[in-house]
Phi, psi and omega in degrees: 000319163334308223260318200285329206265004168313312168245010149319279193301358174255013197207134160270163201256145187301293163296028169340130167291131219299332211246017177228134185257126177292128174251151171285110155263142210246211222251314170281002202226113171298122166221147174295132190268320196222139176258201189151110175279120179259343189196180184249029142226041175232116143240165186249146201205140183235106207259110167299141145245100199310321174282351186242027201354076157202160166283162186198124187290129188252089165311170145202150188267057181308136193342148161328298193267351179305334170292332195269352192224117180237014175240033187251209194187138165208161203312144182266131181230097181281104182276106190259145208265207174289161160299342205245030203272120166281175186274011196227351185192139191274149166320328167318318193245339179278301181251006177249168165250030189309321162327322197282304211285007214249334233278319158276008201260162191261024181246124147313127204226132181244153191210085172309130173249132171100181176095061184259136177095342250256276192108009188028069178214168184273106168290145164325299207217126159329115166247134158077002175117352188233155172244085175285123175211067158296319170292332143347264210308300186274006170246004170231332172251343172267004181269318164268342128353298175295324194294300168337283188240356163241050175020055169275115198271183193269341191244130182239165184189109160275145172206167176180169179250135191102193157296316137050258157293324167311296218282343165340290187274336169284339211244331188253359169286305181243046161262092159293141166075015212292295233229138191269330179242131199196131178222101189269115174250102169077038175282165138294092220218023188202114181249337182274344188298182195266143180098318195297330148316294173325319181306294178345306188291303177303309176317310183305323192276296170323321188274008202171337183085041152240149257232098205287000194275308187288011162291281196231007179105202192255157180324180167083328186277157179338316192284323179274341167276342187300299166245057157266106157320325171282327158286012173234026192275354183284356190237004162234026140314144182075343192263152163279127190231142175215145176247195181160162203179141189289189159250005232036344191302169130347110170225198200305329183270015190246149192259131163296111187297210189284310191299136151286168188066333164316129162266160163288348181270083172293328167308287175284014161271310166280011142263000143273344183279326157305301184304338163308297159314305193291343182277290179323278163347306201257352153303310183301312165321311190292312192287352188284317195287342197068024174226121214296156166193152167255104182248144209227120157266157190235152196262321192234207148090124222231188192268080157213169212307320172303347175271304176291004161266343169275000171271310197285312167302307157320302174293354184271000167289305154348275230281325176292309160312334191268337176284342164070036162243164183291119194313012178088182184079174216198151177223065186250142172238173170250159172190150151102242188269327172257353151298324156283026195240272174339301192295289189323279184300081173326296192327327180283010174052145167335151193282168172264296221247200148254125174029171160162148165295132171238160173319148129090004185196261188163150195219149155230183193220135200237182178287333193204054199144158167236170192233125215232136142208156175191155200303337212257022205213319193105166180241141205219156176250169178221128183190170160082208179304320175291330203274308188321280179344307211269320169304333212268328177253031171087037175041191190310351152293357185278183166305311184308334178071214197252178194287119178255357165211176179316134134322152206174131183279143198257147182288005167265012152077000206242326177242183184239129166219168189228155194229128182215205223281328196252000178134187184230174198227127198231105185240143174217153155320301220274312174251001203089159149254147200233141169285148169225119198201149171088168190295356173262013157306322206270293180287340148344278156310335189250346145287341184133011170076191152358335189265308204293211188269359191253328197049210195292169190238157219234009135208198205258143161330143171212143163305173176247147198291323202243343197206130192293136200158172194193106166264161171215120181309126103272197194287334194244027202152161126258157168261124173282141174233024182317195186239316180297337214238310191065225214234116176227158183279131139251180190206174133078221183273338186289311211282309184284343154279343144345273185314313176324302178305334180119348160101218185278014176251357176260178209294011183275316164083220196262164181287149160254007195192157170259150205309125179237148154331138176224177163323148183041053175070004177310167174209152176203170145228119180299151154216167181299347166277338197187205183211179192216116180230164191204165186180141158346296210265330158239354183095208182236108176241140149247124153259142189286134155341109142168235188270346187265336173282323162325278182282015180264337172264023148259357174255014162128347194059218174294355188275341168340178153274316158311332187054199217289155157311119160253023181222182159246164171306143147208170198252135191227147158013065160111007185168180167222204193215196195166129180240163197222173186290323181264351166213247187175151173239174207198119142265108152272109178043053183064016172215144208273147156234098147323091175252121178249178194265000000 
């Protein structure tokens, strides 16, 4: 697995995805480094931030209509997680059903990963092993990022739970003007009042060990007034807003303790009833002010997730009028060739959209998947992991064309794969899906597809950095490509010295034939330049093309009185050598001397 992601990592990729242009990012400069398409409106994106100088993984729900509009731009609605928000996926999605419930709304839904303890604010000081400086990050460097390259408009919105919710109203107080929208479900929305640091601080520690002094500094101080939403409320005229909070009692979503009315969730219970008291305060504050919010006291409902998604459902008619999009839901009908496509596949949930032209055919768009047709192709679903792929490197506008048959499980029971006009899409848990095409689909294919010796491929086709050529990575090995050369596999001890060397940029150039057996358990492999041999017993030295290889193959190659190479050439006085186990050559001036031991 070293040598394959080895030469991963040395390459860009061919299928890039179409709808992101890749930037370097450098010390000063936010850039996306990397995508992953999960579904063909779900991606995951890893944003360099220059201020926390680490990448940060970003999700995002694209809109309803991005596929059916492909020149339109839509409202950005930024969602914030928990105290306890992990690194691999935001809570929205993990423990909510914001995928689901988003799936028709007309919003880019941005879904920040990590940032547990955060407050999603720039701390004093580095803790616990992190440098935070999230509002940096989501208000100046991933906002124009989205804006660029994910056809994100200018009308914003936040929301969030929690802590969340704190930084929700901290992020649109002191951006004026950043968020047309902002929304806290069970926020702390009064952080200076007494006790309330103290809360913070314990919260903090608890959830991570990290330290609220490296935040905002010791209570009293600037930094903590800087960020209480009830002091910063006079600066959130205009956003349109709504809040909200349980009561702690016991509610529909809760297990009953001994007590009555009492949850067993004792935790969440005295931290709704705190975000409560703190909700109330800083609505009473909006109302001094005269600036409007929508607050929702809840008669029951303890601090946890099922409320806030039932809080997120709720708040969206709000969110959508003030973001100046359509409350969702679709008015689409089927017919023809995708509609039995559709009917058969249950699975693909109510259509989004209606028809709409794709290269070569017509497409619709479902809740959980698209449905691609055309006379010469048939009409086919795309969904899951394969559909992300097949979106991501620009759907039937790609190399790939339209889909030509079904998704479909492979006989070793462990992948999936698809087939479309130009080549396929090969997907496991375990590597991804990656397109295959082309000739090196072909030489693939004549080892046994998934079955053969390379197994499954574990990235997307990449130019070779230096010389027109393309590899592709798989589990066991990549395949080289040139058009003078076609497509061969390396492996192994051949394959890392291949790389020692410099790959196709070495005087070995590209392989031409795949790895044959030798004498004593040996391997070799050609290439244009030379060859490459290995054994147990001496390693992988390549010899070159020319007078010094002449004469080691007139004495026998390896079957020789030399056996095998145990050097690569090197220049000695007036010429250069090369040694072998039993002796050694020598070239001068263009003629060979054979020293055997």
């Amino acid at each position: 697995m070293r040598r394959i992601l080895g030469i991963a990592a040395m390459t860009a990729a061919l299928l890039a995805p179409a709808l992101v242009v890749p930037a370097q990012a450098s010390a000063a400069t936010a850039a996306v480094q990397r995508v992953e398409w999960l579904s063909d409106r779900r991606v995951a994106m890893w944003v360099f931030s220059p201020a926390m100088n680490t990448p940060i993984q970003v999700q995002m729900l694209l809109a309803r209509d991005w596929n059916s509009h492909p020149d339109a731009t839509f409202p950005l609605l930024l969602m914030l997680d928990g105290l306890r928000a992990q690194d691999d996926e935001n809570g929205w999605t993990k423990d909510a059903d914001a995928e689901v419930f988003y799936a028709d709304k007309n919003v880019n839904v941005v879904l920040p990963v990590g940032g547990q303890a955060s407050w999603y604010s720039d701390w004093i000081s580095p803790d616990n092993g992190f440098t935070y400086k999230w509002e940096t990050f989501l208000t100046k460097e991933l906002i124009p990022v989205l804006e660029r390259d994910w056809r994100t408009s200018q009308v914003r919105g936040v929301q969030g739970l929690s802590m969340g919710g704190t930084a929700a109203m901290n992020l649109a107080g002191r951006n004026p003007g950043l968020m047309k929208y902002a929304a806290s479900y069970s926020g702390l929305l009064t952080t200076t009042t007494l006790g309330m640091p103290q809360a913070i601080q314990f919260a903090n520690k608890d959830a991570g060990g990290f330290d609220a002094g490296a935040m905002w500094g010791p209570p009293g101080g600037p930094e903590w007034a800087a960020h209480d939403p009830y002091l910063l409320a006079e600066k959130l005229a205009g956003v349109s807003m709504y809040v909200s909070s349980g009561s702690g009692l016991a509610g529909t979503h809760d297990q009953l303790s001994t007590m009555p009315l009492i949850s067993e969730n004792w935790a969440g219970t005295g931290l709704e009833i705190l975000a409560r008291m703190s909700t109330q305060n800083f609505v009473t504050k909006l109302e001094k002010l005269s600036i409007p919010v929508q607050a929702n006291y809840r008669p029951a409902g303890t601090h946890t997730w099922p409320y806030w998604d039932f809080e997120m459902r709720q708040s969206w008619p709000q969110a959508a009028a003030a973001l100046g999009t359509d409350p969702g839901g679709t008015d689409c009908t089927l017919g023809g060739a995708i509609e039995a496509v559709a009917t058969a596949a249950d699975w693909l949930g109510g259509c989004l959209t209606a028809e709409y032209p794709a290269a070569g055919g017509v497409v619709q768009d479902f809740r959980n998947g698209r449905v691609f047709h055309s006379a010469a192709t048939g009409a086919h679903a795309v969904a899951g992991r394969i559909g992300g792929t097949y979106a991501g490197v620009g759907g039937p506008d790609s190399p790939l064309g339209l889909p030509t048959g079904g998704e479909h499980g492979l006989p070793d029971n462990r992948g999936r794969m698809q087939t479309f006009e130009h080549g396929s899409i090969y997907w496991t848990p375990a590597t991804g899906a990656h397109v295959v095409r082309g000739a090196i689909l072909d030489a693939w294919g004549e080892q046994g597809f998934e079955g053969g010796p390379a197994g499954y491929p574990v990235a997307a086709e990449a130019p070779t950095p230096s010389r027109e050529g393309s590899v592709q990575s798989f589990e066991h090995g990549p395949i080289f490509y040139s058009a003078a050369t076609g497509a061969h596999r390396l492996e192994g001890f051949i394959l890392d010295k291949y790389a020692e060397l410099g790959f196709e940029n070495s005087p070995l150039g590209f392989p031409v034939a795949e790895e044959e057996p030798l004498k004593d358990f040996g391997r070799y492999a050609r290439f244009e330049g030379g060859n490459i041999y290995w054994s147990p017993l001496s390693g992988a030295w390549s010899v070159r093309n020319g007078a010094l290889a002449d004469a080691w193959g007139a004495q026998g190659f390896e079957n020789g009185r030399l056996g095998y190479p145990v050097s690569d050439e090197f220049t000695v006085p007036g010429g250069t050598q090369q040694n072998f186990q039993t002796g050694f050559i020598v070239v001068r001036d263009g003629k060979s001397e054979v020293h055997g031991v």
